[in-house]
C-alpha positions in Angstrom: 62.7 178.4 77.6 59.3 178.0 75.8 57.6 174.7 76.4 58.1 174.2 72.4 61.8 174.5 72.8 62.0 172.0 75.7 60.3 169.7 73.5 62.4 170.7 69.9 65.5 169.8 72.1 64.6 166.7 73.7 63.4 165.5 70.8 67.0 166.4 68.9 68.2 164.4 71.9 66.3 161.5 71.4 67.4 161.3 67.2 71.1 161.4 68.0 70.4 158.8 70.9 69.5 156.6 68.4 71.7 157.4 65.7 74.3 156.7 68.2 72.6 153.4 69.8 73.6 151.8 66.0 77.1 153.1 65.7 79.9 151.4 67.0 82.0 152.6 69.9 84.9 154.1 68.8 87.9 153.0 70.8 90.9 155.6 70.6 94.2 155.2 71.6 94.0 156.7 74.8 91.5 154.5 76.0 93.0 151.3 75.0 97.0 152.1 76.1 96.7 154.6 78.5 98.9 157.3 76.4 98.2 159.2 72.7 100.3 156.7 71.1 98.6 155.2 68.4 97.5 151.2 68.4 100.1 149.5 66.2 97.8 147.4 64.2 95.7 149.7 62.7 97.1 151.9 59.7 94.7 154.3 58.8 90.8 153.1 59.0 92.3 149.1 59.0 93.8 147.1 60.7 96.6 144.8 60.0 99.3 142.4 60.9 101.2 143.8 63.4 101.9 141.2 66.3 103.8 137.8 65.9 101.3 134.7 66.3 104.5 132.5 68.2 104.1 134.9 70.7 100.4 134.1 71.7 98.6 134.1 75.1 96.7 131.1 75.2 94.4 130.4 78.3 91.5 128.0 79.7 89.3 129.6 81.8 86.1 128.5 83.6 83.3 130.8 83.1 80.5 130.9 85.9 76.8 130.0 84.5 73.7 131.3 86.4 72.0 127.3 85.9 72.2 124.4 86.9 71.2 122.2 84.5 72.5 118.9 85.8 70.7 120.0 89.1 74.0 118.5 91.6 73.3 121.9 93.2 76.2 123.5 91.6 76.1 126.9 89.3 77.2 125.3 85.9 80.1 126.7 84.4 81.6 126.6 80.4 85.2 126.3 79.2 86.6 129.0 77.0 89.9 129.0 75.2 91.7 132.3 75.0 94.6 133.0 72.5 95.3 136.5 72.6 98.5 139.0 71.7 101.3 138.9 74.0 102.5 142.0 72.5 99.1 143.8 73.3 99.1 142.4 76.9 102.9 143.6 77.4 101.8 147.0 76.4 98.8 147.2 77.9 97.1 147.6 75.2 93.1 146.1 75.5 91.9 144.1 72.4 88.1 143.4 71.3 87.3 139.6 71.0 85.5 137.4 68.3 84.2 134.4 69.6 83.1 131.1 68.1 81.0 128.8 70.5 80.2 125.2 70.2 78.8 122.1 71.4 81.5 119.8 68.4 85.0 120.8 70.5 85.3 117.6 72.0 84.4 115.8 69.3 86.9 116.5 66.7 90.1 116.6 68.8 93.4 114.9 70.1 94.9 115.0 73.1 97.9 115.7 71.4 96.2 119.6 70.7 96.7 120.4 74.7 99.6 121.1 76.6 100.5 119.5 80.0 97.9 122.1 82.1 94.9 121.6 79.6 95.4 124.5 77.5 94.2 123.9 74.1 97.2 124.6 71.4 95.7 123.7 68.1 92.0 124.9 66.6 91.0 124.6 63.2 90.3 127.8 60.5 91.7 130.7 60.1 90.1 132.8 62.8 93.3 133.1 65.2 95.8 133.2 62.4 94.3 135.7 60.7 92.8 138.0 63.3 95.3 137.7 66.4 98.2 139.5 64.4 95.7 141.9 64.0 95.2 143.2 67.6 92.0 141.1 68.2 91.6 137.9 70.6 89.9 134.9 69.8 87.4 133.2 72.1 86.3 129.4 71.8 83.6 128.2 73.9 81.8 125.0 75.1 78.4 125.3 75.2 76.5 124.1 78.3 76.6 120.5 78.9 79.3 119.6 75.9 82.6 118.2 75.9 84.6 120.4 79.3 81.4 122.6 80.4 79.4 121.4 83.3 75.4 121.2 83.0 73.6 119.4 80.6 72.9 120.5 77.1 69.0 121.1 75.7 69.9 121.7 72.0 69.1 125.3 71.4 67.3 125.9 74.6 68.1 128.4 77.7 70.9 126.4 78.7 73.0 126.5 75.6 72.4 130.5 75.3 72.5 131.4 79.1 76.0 129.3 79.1 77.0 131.6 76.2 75.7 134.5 76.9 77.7 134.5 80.2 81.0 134.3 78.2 80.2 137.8 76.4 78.7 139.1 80.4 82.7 137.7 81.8 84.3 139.8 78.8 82.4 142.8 80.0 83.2 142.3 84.0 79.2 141.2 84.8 80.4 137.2 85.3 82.9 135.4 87.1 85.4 133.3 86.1 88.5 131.4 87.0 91.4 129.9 85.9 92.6 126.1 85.7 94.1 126.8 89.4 90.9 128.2 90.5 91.8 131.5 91.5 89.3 134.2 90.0 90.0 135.5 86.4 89.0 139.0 85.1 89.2 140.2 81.1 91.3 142.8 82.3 92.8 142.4 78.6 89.5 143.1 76.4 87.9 146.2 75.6 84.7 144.3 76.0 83.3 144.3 72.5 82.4 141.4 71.4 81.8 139.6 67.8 80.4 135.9 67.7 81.2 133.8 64.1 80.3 130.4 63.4 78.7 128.0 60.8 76.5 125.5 61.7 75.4 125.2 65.2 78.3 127.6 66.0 76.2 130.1 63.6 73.4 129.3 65.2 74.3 129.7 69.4 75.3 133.3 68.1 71.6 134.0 66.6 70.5 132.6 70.1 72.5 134.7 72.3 72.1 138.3 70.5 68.2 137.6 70.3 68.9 138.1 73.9 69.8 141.6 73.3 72.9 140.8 76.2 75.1 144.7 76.4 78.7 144.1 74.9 77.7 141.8 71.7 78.3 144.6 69.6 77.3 142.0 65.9 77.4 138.4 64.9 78.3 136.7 61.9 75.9 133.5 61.7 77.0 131.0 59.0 74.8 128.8 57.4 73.0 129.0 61.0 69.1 128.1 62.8 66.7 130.8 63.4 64.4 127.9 64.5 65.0 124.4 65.6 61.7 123.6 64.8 61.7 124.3 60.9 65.4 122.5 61.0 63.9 119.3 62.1 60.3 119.9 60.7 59.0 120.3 57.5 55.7 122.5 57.7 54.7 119.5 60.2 56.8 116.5 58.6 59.2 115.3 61.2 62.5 113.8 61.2 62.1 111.6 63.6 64.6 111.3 66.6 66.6 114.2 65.3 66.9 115.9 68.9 67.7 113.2 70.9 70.1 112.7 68.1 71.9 116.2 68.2 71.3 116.0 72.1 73.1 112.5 72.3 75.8 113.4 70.4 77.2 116.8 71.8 76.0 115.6 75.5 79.6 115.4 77.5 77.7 112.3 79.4 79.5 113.5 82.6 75.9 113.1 84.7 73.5 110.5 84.6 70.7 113.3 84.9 72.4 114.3 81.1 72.4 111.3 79.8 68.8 110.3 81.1 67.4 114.1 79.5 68.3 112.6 75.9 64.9 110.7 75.9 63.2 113.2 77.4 64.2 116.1 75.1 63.4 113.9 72.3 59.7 113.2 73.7 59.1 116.6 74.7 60.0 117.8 70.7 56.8 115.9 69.6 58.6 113.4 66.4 54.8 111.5 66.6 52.7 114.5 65.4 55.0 117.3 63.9 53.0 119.8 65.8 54.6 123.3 67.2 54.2 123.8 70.7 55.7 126.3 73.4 58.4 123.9 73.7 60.1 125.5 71.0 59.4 128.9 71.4 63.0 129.6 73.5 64.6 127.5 70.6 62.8 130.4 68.0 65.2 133.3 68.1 62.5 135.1 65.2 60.2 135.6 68.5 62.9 137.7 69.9 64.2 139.4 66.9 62.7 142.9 68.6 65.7 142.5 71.0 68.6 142.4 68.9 71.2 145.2 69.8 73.9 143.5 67.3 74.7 144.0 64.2 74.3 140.8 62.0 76.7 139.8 58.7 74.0 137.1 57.4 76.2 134.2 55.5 74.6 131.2 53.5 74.6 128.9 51.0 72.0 129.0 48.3 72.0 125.1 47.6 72.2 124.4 51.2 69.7 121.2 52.1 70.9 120.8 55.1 70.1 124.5 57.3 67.4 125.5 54.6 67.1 128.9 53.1 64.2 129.3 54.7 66.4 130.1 58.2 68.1 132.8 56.9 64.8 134.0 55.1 62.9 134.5 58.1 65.5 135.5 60.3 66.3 138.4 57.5 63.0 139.8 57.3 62.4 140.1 61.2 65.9 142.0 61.4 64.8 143.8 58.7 61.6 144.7 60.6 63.0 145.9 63.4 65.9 147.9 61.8 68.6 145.5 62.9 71.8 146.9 60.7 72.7 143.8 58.7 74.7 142.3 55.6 74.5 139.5 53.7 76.6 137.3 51.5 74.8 134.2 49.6 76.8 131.8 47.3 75.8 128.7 45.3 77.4 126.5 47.5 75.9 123.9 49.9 76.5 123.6 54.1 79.7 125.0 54.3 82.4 127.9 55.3 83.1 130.8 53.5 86.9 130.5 53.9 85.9 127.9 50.3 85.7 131.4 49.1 89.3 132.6 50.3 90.3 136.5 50.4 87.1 137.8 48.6 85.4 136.5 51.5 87.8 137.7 54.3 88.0 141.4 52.1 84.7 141.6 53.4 84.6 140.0 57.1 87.7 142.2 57.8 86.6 145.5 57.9 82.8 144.4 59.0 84.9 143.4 62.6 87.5 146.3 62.0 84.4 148.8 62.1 82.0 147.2 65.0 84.8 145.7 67.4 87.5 148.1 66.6 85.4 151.5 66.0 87.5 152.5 62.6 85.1 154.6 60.6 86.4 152.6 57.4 82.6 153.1 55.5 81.7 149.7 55.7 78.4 149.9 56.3 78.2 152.3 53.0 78.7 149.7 51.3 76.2 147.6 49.3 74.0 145.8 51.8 74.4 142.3 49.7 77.1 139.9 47.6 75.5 137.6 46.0 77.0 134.9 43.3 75.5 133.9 40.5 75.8 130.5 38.7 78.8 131.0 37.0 80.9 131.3 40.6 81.0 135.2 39.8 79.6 137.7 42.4 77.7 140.9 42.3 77.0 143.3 44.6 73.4 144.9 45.9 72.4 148.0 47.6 69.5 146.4 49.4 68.1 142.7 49.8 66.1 141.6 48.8 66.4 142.9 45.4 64.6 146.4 44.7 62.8 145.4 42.3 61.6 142.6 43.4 57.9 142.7 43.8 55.0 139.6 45.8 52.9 138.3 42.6 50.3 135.9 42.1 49.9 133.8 39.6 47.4 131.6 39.3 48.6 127.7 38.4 46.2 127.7 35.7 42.2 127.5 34.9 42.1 124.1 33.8 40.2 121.1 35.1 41.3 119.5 38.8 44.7 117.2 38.3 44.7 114.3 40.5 48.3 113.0 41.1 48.9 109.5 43.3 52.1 108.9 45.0 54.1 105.6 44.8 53.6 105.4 48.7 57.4 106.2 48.9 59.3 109.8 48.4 59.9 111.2 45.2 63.3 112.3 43.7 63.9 115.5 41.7 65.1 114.1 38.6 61.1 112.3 38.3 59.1 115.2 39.9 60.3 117.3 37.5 60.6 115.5 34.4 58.4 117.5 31.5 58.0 114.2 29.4 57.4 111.5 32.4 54.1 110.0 31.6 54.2 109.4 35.7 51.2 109.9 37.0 52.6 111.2 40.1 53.0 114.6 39.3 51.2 117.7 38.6 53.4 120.0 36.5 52.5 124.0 35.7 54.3 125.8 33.2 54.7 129.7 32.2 54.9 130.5 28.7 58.9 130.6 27.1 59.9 133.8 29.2 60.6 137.2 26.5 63.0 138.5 28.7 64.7 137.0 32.3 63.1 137.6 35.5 64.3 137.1 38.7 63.2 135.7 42.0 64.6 137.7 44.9 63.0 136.5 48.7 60.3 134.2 49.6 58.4 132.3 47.5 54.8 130.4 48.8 52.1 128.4 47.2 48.5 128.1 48.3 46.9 125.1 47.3 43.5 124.0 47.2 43.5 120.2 46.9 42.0 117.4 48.3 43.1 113.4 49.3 41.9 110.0 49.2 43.3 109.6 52.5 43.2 111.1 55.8 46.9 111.7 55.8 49.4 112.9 53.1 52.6 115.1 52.5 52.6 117.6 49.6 55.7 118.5 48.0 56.1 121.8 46.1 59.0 122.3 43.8 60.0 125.5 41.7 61.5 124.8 38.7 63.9 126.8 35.8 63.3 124.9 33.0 66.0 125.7 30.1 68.9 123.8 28.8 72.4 125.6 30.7 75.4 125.8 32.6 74.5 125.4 36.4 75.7 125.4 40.0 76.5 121.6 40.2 78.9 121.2 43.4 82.4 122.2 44.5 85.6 121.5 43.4 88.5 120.7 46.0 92.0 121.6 44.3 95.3 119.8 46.0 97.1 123.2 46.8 96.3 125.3 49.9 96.3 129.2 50.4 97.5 130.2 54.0 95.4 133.0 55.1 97.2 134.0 58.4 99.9 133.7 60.6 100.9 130.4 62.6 103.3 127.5 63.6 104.4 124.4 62.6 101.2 122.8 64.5 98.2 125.0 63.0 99.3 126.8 59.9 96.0 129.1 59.3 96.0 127.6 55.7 92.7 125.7 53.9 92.5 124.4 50.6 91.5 126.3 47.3 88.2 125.7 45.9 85.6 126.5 42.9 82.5 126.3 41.7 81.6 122.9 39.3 79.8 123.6 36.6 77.1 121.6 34.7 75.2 122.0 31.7 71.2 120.6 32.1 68.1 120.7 31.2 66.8 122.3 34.5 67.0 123.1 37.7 65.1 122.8 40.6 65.3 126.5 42.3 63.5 125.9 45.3 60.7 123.6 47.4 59.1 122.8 50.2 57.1 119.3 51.5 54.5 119.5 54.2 52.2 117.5 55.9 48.6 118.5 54.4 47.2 117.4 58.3 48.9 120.5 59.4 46.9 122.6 57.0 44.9 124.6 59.7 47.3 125.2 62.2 51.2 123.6 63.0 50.0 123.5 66.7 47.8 120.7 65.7 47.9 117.7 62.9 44.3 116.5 61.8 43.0 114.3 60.1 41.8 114.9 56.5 38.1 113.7 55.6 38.7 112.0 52.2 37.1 114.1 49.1 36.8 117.3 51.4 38.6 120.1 50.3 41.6 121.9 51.8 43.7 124.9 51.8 47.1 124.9 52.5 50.3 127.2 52.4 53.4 126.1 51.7 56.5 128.8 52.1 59.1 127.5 50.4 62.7 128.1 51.0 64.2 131.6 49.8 66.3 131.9 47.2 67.4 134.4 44.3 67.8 133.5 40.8 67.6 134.4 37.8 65.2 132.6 35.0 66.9 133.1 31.8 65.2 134.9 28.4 64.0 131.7 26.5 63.4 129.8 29.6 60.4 128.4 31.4 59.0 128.9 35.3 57.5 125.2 36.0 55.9 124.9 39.6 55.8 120.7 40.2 53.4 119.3 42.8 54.1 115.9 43.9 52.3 113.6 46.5 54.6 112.6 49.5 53.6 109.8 51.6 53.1 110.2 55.2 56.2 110.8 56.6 55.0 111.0 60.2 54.1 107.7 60.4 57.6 106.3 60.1 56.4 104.2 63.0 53.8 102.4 62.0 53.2 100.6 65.6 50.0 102.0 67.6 51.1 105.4 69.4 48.5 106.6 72.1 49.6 110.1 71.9 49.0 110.4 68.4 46.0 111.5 66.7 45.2 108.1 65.3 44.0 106.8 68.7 45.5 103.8 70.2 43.2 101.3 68.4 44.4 102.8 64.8 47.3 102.4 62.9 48.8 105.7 60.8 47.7 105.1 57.1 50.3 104.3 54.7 51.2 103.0 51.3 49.7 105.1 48.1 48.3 108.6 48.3 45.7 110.2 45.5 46.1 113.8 45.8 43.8 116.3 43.5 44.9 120.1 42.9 42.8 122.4 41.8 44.6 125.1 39.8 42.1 127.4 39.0 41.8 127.9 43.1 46.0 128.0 43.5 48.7 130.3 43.3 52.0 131.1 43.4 53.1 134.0 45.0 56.7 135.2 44.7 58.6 138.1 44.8 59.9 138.9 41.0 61.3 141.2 39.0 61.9 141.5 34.8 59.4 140.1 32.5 56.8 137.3 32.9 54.5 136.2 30.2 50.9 137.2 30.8 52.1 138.7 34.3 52.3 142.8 34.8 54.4 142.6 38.6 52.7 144.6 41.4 53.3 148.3 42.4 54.0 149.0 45.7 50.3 150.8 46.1 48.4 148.3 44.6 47.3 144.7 45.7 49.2 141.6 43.6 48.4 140.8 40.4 46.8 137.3 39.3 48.2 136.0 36.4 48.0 132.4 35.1 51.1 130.2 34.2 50.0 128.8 30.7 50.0 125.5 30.9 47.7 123.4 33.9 47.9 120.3 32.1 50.8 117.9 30.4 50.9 120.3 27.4 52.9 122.8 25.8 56.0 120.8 27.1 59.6 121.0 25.6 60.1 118.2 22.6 60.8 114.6 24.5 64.5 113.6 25.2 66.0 111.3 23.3 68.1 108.4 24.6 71.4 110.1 23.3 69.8 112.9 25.2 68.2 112.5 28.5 66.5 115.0 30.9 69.2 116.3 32.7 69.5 118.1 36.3 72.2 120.4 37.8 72.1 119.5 41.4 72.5 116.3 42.9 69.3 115.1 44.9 69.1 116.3 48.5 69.8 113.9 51.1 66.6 112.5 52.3 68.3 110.0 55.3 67.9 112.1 58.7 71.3 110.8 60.5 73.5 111.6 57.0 71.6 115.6 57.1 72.4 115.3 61.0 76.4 114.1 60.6 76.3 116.7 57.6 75.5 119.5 60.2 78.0 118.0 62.5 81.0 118.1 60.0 80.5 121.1 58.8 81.1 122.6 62.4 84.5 121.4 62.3 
């Protein structure tokens, strides 16, 4: 054979090597009972209800974790709870697993939930009603250091997703575990492929542990989840202050005095005095470690979501994007919650996502439109690519009028002012496009570049995009009396949740989407600086992805408000920060100047934009100007019958509600 053949043939080798790398492994009927019989739950390419949830397995069983993070000398080890068809078991029959993990399990229970030997009875959701029947089993996990798992806990670090990760390496025969007796237990019962779910921090541990690339994790569906802990509890350098020795407190199962004494630590090593990015939270970064995702990913969030920002899906997208990570995504209006709120519409679409990658049915599902996205009137639509194709980066300049100086109150602003087109507030600088001829959507991530300059060597900035236009809008969720059961179950836990729909509210505006950063962090977030008062500065701001849709006969308004300086909500003297020990942080009233003529907007957009031709894919953006830099060319002053009006309510600004927000919606 010629050396051109060899070649031709390897490299033939090499395409269906990867072709096959992304498909799921099929399981046939052979392989799961032994015989040609085929598996009673599936009918055709689905699978359905064919096993009796009163006839269960439940199981607690200790899983063996290679750290020892309470250092008594002793490997750590999690609990998982098993519930898993007896049926299956009595035939032999193997069964894939989908697995939530958490750090909340031993704070939302009663005792009442176990039986006499400590097996957990009783979960929340629909995941075991629903999927159990349907020849899957479903895993619950305690991450490291929470509620019955040895080892202490270090919020998002290697702990958390080694402790994890060692559940999926059990499932697959590479960990040891044992059972409440303490003899050894195998997953004799599991074919080994594994899906993890979750919103939250559950979302967010399955991020973690399939950026870790671990063999048998076969695709994750994070919900409303991290992609990094440090733009959760930063803002582009403004930091909530005690937030990870708050999370850390609060899911720490304060078995060990070395636990409860790393609470402190955690929370000084995290850096609340300067905002700053160190290595500290590169293992709690799963983007750095995108390149090593071997999972599929359903991607699941909430566009009005203040809590887990856009901006963590955003980033997480585009990496798996990058590296060819196959992938879904559903975005609704709502805020920090589970898509069960969106009943069977929602489960028509995680059914067959888990039926194709755990069970191996060819049912098509991944020629299906990439994306499902609702628009403001609770509809949905559906995408054959995200973000939109269309969509393409422009720039548009804020204006080429004179510098706008803007001074803060020298306490936050709230929407309903920042955005106001008739407030004679002098704490805001306001941009507005021309009435748009024809809509135009935003489909991505959004930044502004802004070349300003301060009065005072510290200030935050606060960026907020803006769909001025009088209609009905996303304003919340309505909670109906009546439930819809969505699975199997028992007296005890019914697999039922209640019915909900999307509020609507006519306004004047809305605020699409925004960002506040520190303006010290402008160079760099691995160092704050000092400004030099009247020097000026350039800073990005990325603000938090979105897609939406500015109506024909609406405006684009981009609103620029001065934020105090949130990183001195401790105004004693602090020797590690940059102020020096003999200085206090400034505070009180901020003068911020923008110069439009010198900043942009850049956004990815689609449909028509006054004065703004969007890119081609060939050519650099274009710079276009929004037409008005000043307080002119605004909509005719409200009226007291008739005042400015907003659709959403204002995002929580108090750190322990946002953290107890997170919490909750774990549940």
């Amino acid at each position: 054979m010629s050396i051109d053949r060899h070649f031709r043939r390897y490299r033939r080798l090499l395409v269906l090597a990867s072709v096959l790398a992304l498909a799921p492994l099929s399981i046939p009927a052979a392989t799961a009972t032994g015989t040609e019989d085929p598996l009673p739950f599936v009918e055709g390419t689905q699978t359905v209800a064919a096993y009796d949830y009163d006839n269960v397995i439940r199981e607690k069983i200790e899983v063996q974790v290679p750290t020892d993070g309470d250092a008594d000398g002793v490997p750590d080890r999690v609990t998982i709870d098993v519930i898993r068809p007896g049926e299956a078991a009595e035939a032999g029959i193997k069964v894939p697993v989908i697995m939530q993990a958490s750090p909340y399990y031993g704070a939302f229970y009663s005792p009442s939930e176990f039986d006499g030997k400590g097996v957990r009875q009783v979960y929340g959701g629909v995941l075991d009603n629903y999927f159990v029947p349907r020849g899957y089993a479903v895993v619950f996990a305690d991450l490291a250091g929470t509620f019955r798992a040895t080892g202490c806990d270090d919020v998002g670090a290697q702990r958390e997703i080694a402790g994890t990760k060692a559940v999926v390496d059990w499932l697959n025969g590479r960990a040891k575990g044992f059972t409440t007796a303490g003899a050894p237990a195998t997953a004799n019962w599991s074919t080994g492929q594994t899906g993890m779910i979750g919103v939250s921090w559950n979302g967010t541990i399955a991020n973690a542990v399939a950026s870790t690339g671990v063999e048998g994790l076969k695709t994750i569906v994070p919900i409303a989840a991290i992609s990094s802990w440090y733009d959760y509890t930063r803002s582009d350098g403004i930091a909530n202050d005690g937030h990870i020795g708050y999370l850390h407190n609060f899911v720490n199962n304060k078995k060990s005095p070395n636990c409860n004494a790393q609470t402190a630590v955690l929370e000084e090593q995290s850096d609340s005095a300067t905002g700053n990015y160190s290595k500290w939270w590169d293992p709690r970064n799963y983007n750095l470690n995108a390149k090593k995702v071997k999972a599929s990913v359903y991607v699941v969030h909430g566009l009005a979501d203040e809590n887990v920002k856009t901006r963590q899906f955003g980033q997480w997208w585009d990496q798996l994007a990058a590296n060819n990570v196959p992938r879904k995504i559903f975005l609704h209006r709502d805020q920090h919650i589970d898509p069960i709120d969106f009943g069977q519409m929602w489960l028509d679409r995680l059914h067959p996502w888990f039926d194709y990658w755990l069970q191996g049915l060819q049912n098509g599902v991944m020629d299906t439109p990439m994306a499902t996205v609702q628009q403001d009137d609770g509809t949905f639509t559906e995408e054959s690519t995200w973000p939109a194709a269309a969509a393409r980066q422009t720039r548009l300049r804020l204006g080429t009028g004179s510098p706008l100086s803007i001074t803060s109150s020298g306490q936050p602003t709230n929407d309903l002012t920042a955005v106001n087109p008739t407030s004679a507030d002098s704490g805001q600088a306001l941009f507005l496009s021309e009435i748009l001829p024809e809509q135009t959507r935003l489909s991505g991530t959004a930044s502004i570049s802004l070349k300003f300059k301060a009065d005072k060597p510290a200030t935050g900035i606060q960026v907020r995009l803006v769909d001025y236009g009088t209609a009905a809008r996303y304003s919340g969720r309505d909670y109906e009396v009546d439930q819809v059961c969505y699975g199997d179950g028992d007296n005890s836990d019914t697999g039922c949740e209640d019915h909900t729909e999307n509020a609507l509210t006519t306004s004047d505006a809305a605020v699409v989407t925004h960002n506040n950063a520190d303006a010290g962090h402008w160079r760099t977030p691995y160092r704050r600086e000092k400004l030099v008062p009247g020097r000026w500065y350039d800073l990005r701001i990325k603000l938090n992805t979105d897609d939406v849709t500015f109506a024909a006969g609406h405006r684009i308004g981009v609103a620029v408000t001065a934020e105090p300086d949130l990183n001195a909500s401790n105004p004693e003297t602090d020797p590690t920060d940059i102020w020096g020990s003999a200085e206090r942080r400034p505070s009180g009233p901020v003068t911020v100047t923008v110069d439009p003529l010198r900043s942009f907007l850049t956004a990815p957009l689609s449909g028509g934009i006054p004065t703004l031709r969007p890119e081609t894919d060939d050519r650099p953006a274009q710079t276009r100007e929004l037409a008005g830099s000043d307080r002119t060319a605004r909509p005719a002053a409200p009226t007291k019958s008739a005042p400015f009006r907003l659709a959403q309510p204002e995002p929580e600004k108090d750190p322990r509600k946002l953290m107890q927000e997170f919490i909750e919606a774990s549940k």
